[in-house]
N, C-alpha and C positions, 0 to 999 in steps of 0.2 A: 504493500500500500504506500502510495507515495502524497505525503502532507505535508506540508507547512512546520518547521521544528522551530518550536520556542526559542525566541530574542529574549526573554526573562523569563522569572519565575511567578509566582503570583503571591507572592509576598513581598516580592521584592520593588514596585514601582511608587514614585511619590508624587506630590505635587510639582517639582523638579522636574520630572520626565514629563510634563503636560505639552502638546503637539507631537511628539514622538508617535512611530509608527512603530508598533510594536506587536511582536506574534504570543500567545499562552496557548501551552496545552494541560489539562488537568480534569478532572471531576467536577459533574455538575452536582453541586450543595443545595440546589433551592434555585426556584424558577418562578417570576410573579408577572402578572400579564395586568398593566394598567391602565388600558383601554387603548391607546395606540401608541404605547412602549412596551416593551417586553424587559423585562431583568434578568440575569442568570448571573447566580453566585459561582464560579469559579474558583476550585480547590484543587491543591497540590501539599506536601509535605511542607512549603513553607506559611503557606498562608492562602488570604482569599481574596479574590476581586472581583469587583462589580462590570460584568458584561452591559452594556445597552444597545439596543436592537429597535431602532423604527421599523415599523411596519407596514412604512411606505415602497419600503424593499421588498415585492413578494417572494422573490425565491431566496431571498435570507431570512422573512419569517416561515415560511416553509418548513424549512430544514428546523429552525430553531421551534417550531410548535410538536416536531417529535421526540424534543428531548426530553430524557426521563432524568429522573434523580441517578447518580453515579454512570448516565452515561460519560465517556471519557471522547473531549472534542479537544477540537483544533481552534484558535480564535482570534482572527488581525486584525486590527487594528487600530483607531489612532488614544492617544490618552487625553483627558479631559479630566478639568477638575468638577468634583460633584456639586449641585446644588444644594442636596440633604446631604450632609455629612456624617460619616459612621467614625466616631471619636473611637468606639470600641473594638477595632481594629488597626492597625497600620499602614493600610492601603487607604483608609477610612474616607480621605481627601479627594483621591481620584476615580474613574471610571474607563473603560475603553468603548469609546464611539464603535460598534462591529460595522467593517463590512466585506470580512470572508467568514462562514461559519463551513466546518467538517465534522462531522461525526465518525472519532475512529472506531469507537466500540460502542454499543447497546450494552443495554444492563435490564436483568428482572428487578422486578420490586422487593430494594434490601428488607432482608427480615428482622432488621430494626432501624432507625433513623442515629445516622453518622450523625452525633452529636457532642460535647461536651459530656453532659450531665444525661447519658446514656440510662433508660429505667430499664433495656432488656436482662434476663437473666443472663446468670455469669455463664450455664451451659452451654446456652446462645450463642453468648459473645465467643465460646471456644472453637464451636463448633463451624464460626466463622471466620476467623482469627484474623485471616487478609484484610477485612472490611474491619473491623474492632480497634485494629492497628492506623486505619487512616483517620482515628479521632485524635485530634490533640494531644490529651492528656498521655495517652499511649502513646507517640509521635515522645512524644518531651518526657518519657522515661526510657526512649531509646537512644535518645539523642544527649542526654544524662549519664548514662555505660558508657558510649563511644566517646564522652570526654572524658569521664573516669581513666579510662582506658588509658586516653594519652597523658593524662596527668602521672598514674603509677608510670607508664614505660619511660615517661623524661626524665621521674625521682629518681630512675633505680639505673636509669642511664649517666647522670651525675653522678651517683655514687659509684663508680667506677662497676655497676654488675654486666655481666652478659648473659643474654638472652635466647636459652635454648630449647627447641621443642625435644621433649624426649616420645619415645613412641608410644602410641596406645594398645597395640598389640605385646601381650609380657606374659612373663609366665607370672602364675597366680602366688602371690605373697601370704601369708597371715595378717590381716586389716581388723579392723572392726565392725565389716559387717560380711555377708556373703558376695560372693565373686561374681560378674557377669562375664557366660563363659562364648567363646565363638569359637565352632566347630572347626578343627584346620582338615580342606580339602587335599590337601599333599599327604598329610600325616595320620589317616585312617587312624582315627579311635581316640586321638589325640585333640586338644583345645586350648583353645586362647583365653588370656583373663583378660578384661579389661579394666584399667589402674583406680583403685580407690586413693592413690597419691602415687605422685612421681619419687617416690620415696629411697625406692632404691638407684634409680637413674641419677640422683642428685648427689647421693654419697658417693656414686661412681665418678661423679664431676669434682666433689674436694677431692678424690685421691689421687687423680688426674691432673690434679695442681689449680683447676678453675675454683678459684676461692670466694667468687661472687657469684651469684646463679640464680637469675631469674624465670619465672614463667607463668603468663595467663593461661590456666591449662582447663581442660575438663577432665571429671573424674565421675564416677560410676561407681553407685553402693547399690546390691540389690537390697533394701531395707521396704520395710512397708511403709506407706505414705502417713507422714504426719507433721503438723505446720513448719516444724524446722530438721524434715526428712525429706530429704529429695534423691529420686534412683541417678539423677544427671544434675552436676551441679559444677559453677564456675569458680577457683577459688586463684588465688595469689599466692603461688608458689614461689620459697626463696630457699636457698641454706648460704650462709658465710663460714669460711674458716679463720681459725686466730681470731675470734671477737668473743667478748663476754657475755654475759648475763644481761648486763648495764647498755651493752653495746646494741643490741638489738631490741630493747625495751625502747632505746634513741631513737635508732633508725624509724621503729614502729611510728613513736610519737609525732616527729615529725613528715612522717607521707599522712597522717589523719589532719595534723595542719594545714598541709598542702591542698588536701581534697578537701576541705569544711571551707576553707579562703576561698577557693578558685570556684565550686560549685554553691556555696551556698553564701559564700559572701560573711564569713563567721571566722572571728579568731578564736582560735582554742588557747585555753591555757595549758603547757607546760612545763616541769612533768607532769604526769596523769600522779594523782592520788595512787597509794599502794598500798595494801590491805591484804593481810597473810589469811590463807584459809579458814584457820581455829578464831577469828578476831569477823569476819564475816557470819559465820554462822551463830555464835554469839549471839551480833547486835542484831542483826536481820535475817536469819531462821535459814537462808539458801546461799547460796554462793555464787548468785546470779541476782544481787538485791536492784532495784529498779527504784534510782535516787529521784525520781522525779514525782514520787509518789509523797506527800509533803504532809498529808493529813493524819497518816499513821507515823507514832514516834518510831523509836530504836526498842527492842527488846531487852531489857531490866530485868537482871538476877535481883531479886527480890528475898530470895532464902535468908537470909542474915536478919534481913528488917522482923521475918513471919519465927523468927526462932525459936521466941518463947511465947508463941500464941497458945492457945487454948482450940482452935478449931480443929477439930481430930481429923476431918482429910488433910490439912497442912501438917497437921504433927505425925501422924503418917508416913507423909512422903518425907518428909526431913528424918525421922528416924531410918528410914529405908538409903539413909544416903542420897535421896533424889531431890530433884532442884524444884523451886519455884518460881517464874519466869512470868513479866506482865509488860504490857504495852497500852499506851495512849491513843486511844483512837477518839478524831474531834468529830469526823465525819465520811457516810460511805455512799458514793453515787454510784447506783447500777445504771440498766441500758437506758438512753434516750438522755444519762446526765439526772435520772431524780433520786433525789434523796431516799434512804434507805434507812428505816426509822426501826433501833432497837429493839425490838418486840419479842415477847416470849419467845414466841414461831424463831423470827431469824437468831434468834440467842439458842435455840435448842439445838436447830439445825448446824449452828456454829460447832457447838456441842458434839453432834454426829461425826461433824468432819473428823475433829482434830483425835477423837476417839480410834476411827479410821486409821488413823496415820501414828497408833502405838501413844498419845498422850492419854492421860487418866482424866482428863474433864478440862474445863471452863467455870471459874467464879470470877462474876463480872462487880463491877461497881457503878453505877449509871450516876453520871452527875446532868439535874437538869438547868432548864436556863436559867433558874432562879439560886442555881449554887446546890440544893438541896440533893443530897448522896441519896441514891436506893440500890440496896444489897441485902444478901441474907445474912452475909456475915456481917454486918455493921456494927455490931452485939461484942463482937471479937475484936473490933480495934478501938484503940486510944486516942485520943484529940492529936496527939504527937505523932 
């Protein structure tokens, strides 16, 4: 098929280019007919522009009264500034006067509408994925990686590493999870792993003298699916030789600087805070604590204060050697953001869990707005 190939992109024109003749090819976005103009939204990966089409042209409205949504056309030219201006874009100023229109492809009727704030389901969207990917949003989490991308490859290019693929056919290692195997046609009965880490490739590169060693690889866990289990996953592989502890905690810190500056426009501080194992679970029960969570305190050994109580579950567990442990909670929002109001019910159920999970109970102490305590043991403590 022989067309017309775009002089720009359709994000790319301003009020600057006004009289220019200029050719776009892209997706039709939306098409409005107002009584003898026609509109068509033109879309591409960068962005979107106002086609306008009189109607005094028959065989350029013609052509342009078959287009459908995501048909993909051809459209020359001249640029024109708009009368109604669309501030909420960046083409928002300008327009293209048509008068060549082509249609290189038809399209059926998407099974959802290419939008921003998309309402189809996520099955949907998967089972579409080409069309799902020309929404924005998706557009600018691809275009997010592929800076990521070049930001790690220049960090670790300064830092004097190189940059090697190793292969993904290997023989199968011990990992932590199961192996994804590929049958070898040559070697009847015999098979391939494919790498849950370039792990052993990389050790082969320090003894080999390559004492800097990078690579964006993919790796492959046969594990079963769960929010942070994935069978194919992309990670940033490195190993150094001759460097410390200290040394690569550095290097760390500094590429999370780099990527927070350059993507999000955010200075990090520093070193990062460091926090030994036994000193995490302590204060925040995991070793994965989630510092942004600001409403619940730190977890408080409490044993010492409950010594010499009288309430026979605390004296109990203190005679057993066992601890007593409490935390500050001001307030808890479940889904939609509402408050989530101490009640029997949610204090029982609290109750269940932590039972669940090998503790001996929950004794709560409810302060309300008026300061006034309600507990069972309230009987068992002192003003002090």
């Amino acid at each position: 098929m022989k067309y017309k190939q775009r002089t720009h992109n359709c994000g790319e024109l301003r009020i600057s280019d006004a009289n220019k003749n200029v050719t776009l090819n892209g997706w039709v976005a939306g098409k409005r007919d107002l009584g003898g103009i026609l509109f068509v939204d033109l879309r591409d990966r960068y962005g979107i522009t106002q086609l306008k089409i009189n109607q005094e042209n028959v065989q350029l409205c013609n052509t342009a009264s078959k287009l459908g949504n995501e048909f993909v056309i051809s459209a020359s030219g001249t640029v024109m500034e708009r009368e109604n201006k669309n501030k909420n874009i960046p083409t928002g100023d300008v327009e293209i006067l048509v008068s060549e229109l082509q249609i290189l492809n038809t399209s059926e009727i998407p099974p959802f509408v290419i939008e921003d704030n998309v309402k189809a389901y996520e099955d949907l969207r998967l089972k579409y994925r080409y069309m799902d990917i020309r929404r924005r949003p998706m557009l600018k989490n691809l275009e997010i990686r592929n800076k990521v991308y070049h930001i790690v490859r220049n960090f670790y290019r300064k830092h004097n590493f190189i940059e090697i693929e190793t292969p993904v056919l290997m023989k199968s290692t011990p990992e932590g999870a199961r192996d994804f195997l590929v049958p070898s046609r040559i070697h009847k009965g015999k098979f391939y792993a494919l790498p849950q880490s370039p792990q052993t490739y990389k050790q082969i590169l320090m003894v080999a003298g390559l004492d800097r060693y990078v690579q964006i690889c993919k790796c492959f866990r046969d594990e079963d699916l769960r929010a942070d289990r994935q069978p194919e996953f992309t990670q940033i592989d490195l190993e150094m030789s001759f460097v410390t502890q200290n040394d690569i905690f550095k290097l760390s810190e500094d590429l999370f600087k780099e990527i927070w500056k350059e993507i999000l426009g955010i200075e990090i501080n520093a070193p990062f805070p460091e926090l030994s194992y036994d000193d995490v679970i302590c204060r925040f029960g995991t070793d994965k604590p989630d510092f942004r969570i600001q409403n619940i305190s730190e977890i408080k050994n409490l044993t010492e204060i409950f010594n010499k109580t009288e309430f026979k579950l605390f004296q109990s567990i203190i005679n057993d050697n066992g601890y007593i442990y409490g935390l500050k909670v001001n307030s808890i929002y479940g889904k939609n953001n509402n408050l989530i109001e101490f009640s029997r019910k949610v204090i029982d159920n609290y109750t269940e869990f932590v039972k669940n999970l090998g503790l001996s109970g929950i004794v709560f102490i409810k302060c309300t707005e008026n300061g006034e305590l309600n507990s069972s043991i309230l009987k068992y403590l002192s003003e002090s």
